[in-house]
N, C-alpha and C positions, 0 to 999 in steps of 0.2 A: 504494500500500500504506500502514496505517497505520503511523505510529512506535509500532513495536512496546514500547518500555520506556516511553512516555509512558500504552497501553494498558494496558501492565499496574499501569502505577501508578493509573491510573483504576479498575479492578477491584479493588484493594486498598482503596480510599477508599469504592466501589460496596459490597464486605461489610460494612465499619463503618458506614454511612451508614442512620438511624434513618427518614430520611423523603426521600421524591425531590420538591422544591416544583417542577418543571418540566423536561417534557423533551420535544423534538422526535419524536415518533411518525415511520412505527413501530416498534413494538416487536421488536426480535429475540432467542428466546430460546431460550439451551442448555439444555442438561438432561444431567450427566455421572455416570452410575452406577457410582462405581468402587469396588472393593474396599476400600480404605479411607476415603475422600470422598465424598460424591454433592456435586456442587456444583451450584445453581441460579444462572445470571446473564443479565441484561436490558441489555440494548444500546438504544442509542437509533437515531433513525435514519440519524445521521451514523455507526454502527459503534460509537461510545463508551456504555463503560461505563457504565450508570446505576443498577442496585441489584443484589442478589445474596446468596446463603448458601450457607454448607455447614457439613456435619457428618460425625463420623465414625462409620460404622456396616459390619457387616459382613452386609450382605443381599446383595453379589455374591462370589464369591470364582472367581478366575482366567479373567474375563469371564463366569463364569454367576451369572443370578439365583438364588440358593439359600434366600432367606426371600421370595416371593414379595410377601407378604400386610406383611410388615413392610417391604420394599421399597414398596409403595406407601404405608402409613403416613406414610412417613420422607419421602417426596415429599409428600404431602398438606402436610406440616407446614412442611417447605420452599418450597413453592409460599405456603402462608398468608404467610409471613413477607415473601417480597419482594412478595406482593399490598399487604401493608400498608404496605410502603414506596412503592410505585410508585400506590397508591391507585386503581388497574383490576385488572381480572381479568385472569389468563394463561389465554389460552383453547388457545393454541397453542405448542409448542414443535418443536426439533428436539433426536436424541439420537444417543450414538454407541457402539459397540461395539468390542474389538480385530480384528484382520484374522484371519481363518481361525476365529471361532466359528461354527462350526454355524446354520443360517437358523432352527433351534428357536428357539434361544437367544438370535439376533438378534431375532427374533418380542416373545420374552418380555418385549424390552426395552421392546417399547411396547404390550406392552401392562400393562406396570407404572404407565407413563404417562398410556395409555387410565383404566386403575383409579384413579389422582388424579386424576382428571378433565381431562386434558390429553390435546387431540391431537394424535397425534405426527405434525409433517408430514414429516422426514424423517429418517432414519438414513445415519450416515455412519461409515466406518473411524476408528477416534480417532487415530492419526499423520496423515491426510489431514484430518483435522477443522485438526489443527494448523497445519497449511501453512495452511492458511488465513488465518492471523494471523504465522505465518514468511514465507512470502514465499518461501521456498526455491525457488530454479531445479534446482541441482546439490546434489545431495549426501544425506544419510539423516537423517530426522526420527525421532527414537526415543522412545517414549514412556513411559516406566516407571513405572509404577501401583504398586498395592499388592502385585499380583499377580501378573501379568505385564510382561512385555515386549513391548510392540509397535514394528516395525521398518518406514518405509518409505523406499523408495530414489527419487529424484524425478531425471529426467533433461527439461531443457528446461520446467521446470514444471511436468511432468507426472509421477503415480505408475507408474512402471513397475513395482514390487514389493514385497509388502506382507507380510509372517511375524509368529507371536506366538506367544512361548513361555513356559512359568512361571516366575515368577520376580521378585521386585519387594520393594518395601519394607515388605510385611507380614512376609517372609523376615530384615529385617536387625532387626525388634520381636522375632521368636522366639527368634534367635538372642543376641538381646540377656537375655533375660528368662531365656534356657538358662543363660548365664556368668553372670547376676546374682543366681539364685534366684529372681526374682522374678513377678509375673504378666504376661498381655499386656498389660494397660492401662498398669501401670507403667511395664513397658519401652517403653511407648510413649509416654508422659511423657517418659522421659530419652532418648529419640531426638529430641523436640523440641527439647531444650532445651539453647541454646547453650552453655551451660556446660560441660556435659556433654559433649558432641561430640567435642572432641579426645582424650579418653580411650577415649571408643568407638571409635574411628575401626578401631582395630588387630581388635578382633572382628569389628565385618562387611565390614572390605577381602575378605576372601574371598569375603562374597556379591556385593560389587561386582565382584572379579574372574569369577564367575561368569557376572554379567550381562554385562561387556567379554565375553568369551569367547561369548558368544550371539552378539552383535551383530557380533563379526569374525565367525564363523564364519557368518552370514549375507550380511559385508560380501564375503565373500574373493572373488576373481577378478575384481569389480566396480572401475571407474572412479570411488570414491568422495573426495572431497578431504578432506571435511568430515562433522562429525556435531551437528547438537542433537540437545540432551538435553529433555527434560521430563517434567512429570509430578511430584507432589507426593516421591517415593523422591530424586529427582537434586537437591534442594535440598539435600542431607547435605553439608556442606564436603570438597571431595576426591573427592566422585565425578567428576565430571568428568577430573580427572588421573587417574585409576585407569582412565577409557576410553580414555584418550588411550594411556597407557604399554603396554595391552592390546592394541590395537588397532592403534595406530601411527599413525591419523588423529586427527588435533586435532579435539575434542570441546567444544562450549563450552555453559554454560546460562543461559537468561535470567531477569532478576530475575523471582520470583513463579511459577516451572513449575509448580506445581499448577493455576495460571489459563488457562493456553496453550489444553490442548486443549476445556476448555467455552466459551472466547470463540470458538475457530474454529468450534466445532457451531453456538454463537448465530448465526455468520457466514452459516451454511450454512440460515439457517432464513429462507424466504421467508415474505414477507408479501403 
């Protein structure tokens, strides 16, 4: 398995990174349409990160494509940019969806893909996307997006059970924007922004507690030890203890969770 925090530090350098002078072919590449994020990234063929972007836009909301046409735009323009780092074409990607959407919907995803000219070679669960780059034997990969929540429970390495329900970090921008007067961009500025953070914290513990409250009530009866976290919502300081105190299982996140589940798709993307 990789070292998974040396990865992610690699993906974080892979976004900044204006030009790629060399990389070991081939290429493997994600493709992650989230609710809040669509992230593109490009792996070498050792598995390490080698260029990548993202942005935020709302053309999915709670795993479904809802601005079709602007969904592909937003790819289009994200695909130009790590083309131009990486100086080749992306002819081929893989991409991922939460567990329990609809096969329409799953459908849609590539062919959003198909529409930027990218074929999609495969679709994957986005918590199983993530094992991919966890490593997980035991325990539940959670994935929290903008939107939802996706849940899976991994026994012996393998996904024994996978749930997605709504609920995620475009929830803790609303409710931020409700107590501040302000709009969703805004609020979405001072949810980034570390300064900010410990003041908010007390307005959307409740939507954290909400999401804890999902994830036990999926976890209950199950032999669970352990939980990651991921997913761009679980970087907020304190979510992680708010799983943990809910839930009663230690809950931990790894540096960069917004990277986790499109390096695992990249993973999952043969060449």
């Amino acid at each position: 398995m990789p070292d998974i925090e040396a990865t992610l530090k690699a993906a974080d350098a892979a976004m900044k990174r204006r030009h790629v002078k060399s990389f070991q072919g081939p290429l493997h590449v994600g493709v992650d349409l989230g609710t809040a994020y669509t992230v593109v990234i490009a792996l070498d063929g050792k598995m390490k990160p080698v260029a990548g972007t993202y942005q935020f836009a709302q053309v999915v909301r709670d795993g479904v494509v809802v601005d079709f046409m602007g969904a592909i735009d937003l790819l289009k323009q994200l695909k130009s940019r790590v083309e131009a780092k990486l100086g080749v074409e992306i002819a081929s990607a893989a991409s991922a969806y939460p567990p329990g959407v609809p096969l329409a919907e799953v459908q849609a995803v590539r062919y959003v893909l198909e529409g930027a000219g990218i074929e999609c070679q495969r679709l994957i669960d986005e918590p199983t996307a993530a094992n991919a780059l966890l490593g997980v034997q035991n325990g539940a990969v959670v994935d929290v997006g903008g939107g939802s929540t996706g849940i899976a429970i991994i026994e012996k390495g393998q996904v024994v059970y996978t749930a997605d329900e709504p609920t995620g970090g475009t929830h803790f921008t609303l409710v931020i924007a409700g107590s501040r007067g302000v709009s969703f961009e805004e609020a979405e500025a001072l949810k980034l922004d570390p300064k900010m953070q410990k003041s908010l914290f007390p307005v959307i513990r409740p939507v954290m507690e909400k999401v804890a409250s999902i994830i036990q009530r999926h976890l209950a009866d199950r032999n669970v030890q352990n939980i990651t976290l991921v997913g761009g919502a679980v970087a907020f300081p304190g979510f992680a203890d708010v799983v943990t105190d809910v839930t009663g299982i230690p809950a931990t996140v790894p540096s960069r969770p917004l990277f986790v589940t499109p390096i695992g798709i990249a993973m999952n993307h043969e060449v």
